[in-house]
N, C-alpha and C positions, 0 to 999 in steps of 0.2 A: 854690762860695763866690765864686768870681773875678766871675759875673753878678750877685753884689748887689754885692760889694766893688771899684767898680771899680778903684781904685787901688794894686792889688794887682797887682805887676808879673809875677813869676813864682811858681810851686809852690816851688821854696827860699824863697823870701822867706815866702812864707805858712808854711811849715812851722819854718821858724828862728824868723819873730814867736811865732806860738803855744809853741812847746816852751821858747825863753826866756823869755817874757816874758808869754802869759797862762794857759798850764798853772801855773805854780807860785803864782799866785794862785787856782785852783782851776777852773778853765776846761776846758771838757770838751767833745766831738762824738761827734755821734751822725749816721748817715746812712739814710737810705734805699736797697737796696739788690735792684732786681727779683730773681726768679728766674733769668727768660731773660738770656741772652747772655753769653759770654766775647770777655774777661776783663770781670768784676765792675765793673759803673757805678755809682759813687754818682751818683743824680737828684736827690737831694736831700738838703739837712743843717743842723745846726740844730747852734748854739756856744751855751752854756749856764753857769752859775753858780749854786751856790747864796751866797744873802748873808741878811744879818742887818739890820734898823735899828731906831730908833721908828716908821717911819711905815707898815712892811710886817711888821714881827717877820720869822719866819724864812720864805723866800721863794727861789723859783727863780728866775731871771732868763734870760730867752734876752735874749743879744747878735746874733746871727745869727739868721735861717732864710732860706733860699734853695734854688729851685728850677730846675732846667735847663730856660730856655724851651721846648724842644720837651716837655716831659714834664709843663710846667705842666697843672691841670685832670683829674689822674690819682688826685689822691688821697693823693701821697705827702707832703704838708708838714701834710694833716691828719692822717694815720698819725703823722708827727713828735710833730706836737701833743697828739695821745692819749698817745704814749710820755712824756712830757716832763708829762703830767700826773701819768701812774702813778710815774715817776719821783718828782715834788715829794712826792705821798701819800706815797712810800717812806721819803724824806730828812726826814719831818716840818715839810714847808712848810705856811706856810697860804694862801699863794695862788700863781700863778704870773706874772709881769710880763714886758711885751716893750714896747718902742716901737716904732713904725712911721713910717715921712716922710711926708711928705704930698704930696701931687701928684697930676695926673689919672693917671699910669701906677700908681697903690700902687691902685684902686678893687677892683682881684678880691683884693687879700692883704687890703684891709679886710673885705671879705665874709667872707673864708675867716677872719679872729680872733671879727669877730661871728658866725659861724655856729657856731663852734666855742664859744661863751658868753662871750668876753672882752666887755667893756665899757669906752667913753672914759672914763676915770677920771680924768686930769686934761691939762693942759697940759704940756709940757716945753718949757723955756725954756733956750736955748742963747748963749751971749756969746763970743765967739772974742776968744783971746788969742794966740797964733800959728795960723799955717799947721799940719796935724797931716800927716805920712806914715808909714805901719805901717813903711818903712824903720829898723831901728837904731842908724844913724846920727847 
């Protein structure tokens, strides 16, 4: 998570935001997790919600997915993506949503949503009203 999130100073900090503050809104992970090698490496993981609105009804939402550069091109954030489908079929979603940033380094995560059948659906449009830090603070 620390290579998508860069602002993410340490493993307490990431572990304290999440279990106070986006677990009890219903926030969940799931990881990738090879066979080989001890101790157990997550390569890859994906932060997830399910949510409600008019404009999506009931809906999965990934907030995360990230993959550990060296393991990028393996397969594991589309393994993700399959799980996180059968997931939303589970949960009674009718679609699944993720945003993506845009820039010339997102071109292979763009490939890997379109390949995977996600489609540009719309704009998201952002207006900054403070500074934001996962710090709780």
């Amino acid at each position: 998570m620390k290579e998508l999130r860069l602002g993410l100073s340490s493993l307490e900090e990431f572990v304290q935001h999440v279990d106070q503050v986006q677990r009890p809104t219903g926030y969940r992970l799931v990881a990738a997790v090879p066979d080989e090698g001890v101790p157990a490496v997550a390569v890859a993981v994906a932060g997830f919600r399910l949510g409600e609105n008019l404009a999506w009804g009931r809906h999965l939402y990934v907030d995360d997915l990230s993959t550990l550069s060296a393991a990028r091109g393996q397969g594991h954030a589309r393994a993700l993506l399959e799980w996180l489908h059968i997931e939303a079929e589970h949960l009674g979603c009718h679609q699944v949503h993720h945003d993506s940033g845009v820039g010339p380094n997102r071109t292979a995560a763009h490939r890997l949503y379109l390949n995977a059948g996600y489609r540009t659906s719309s704009h998201h449009f952002t207006h900054d009203i403070s500074p934001w830090s996962p710090s709780p603070d």
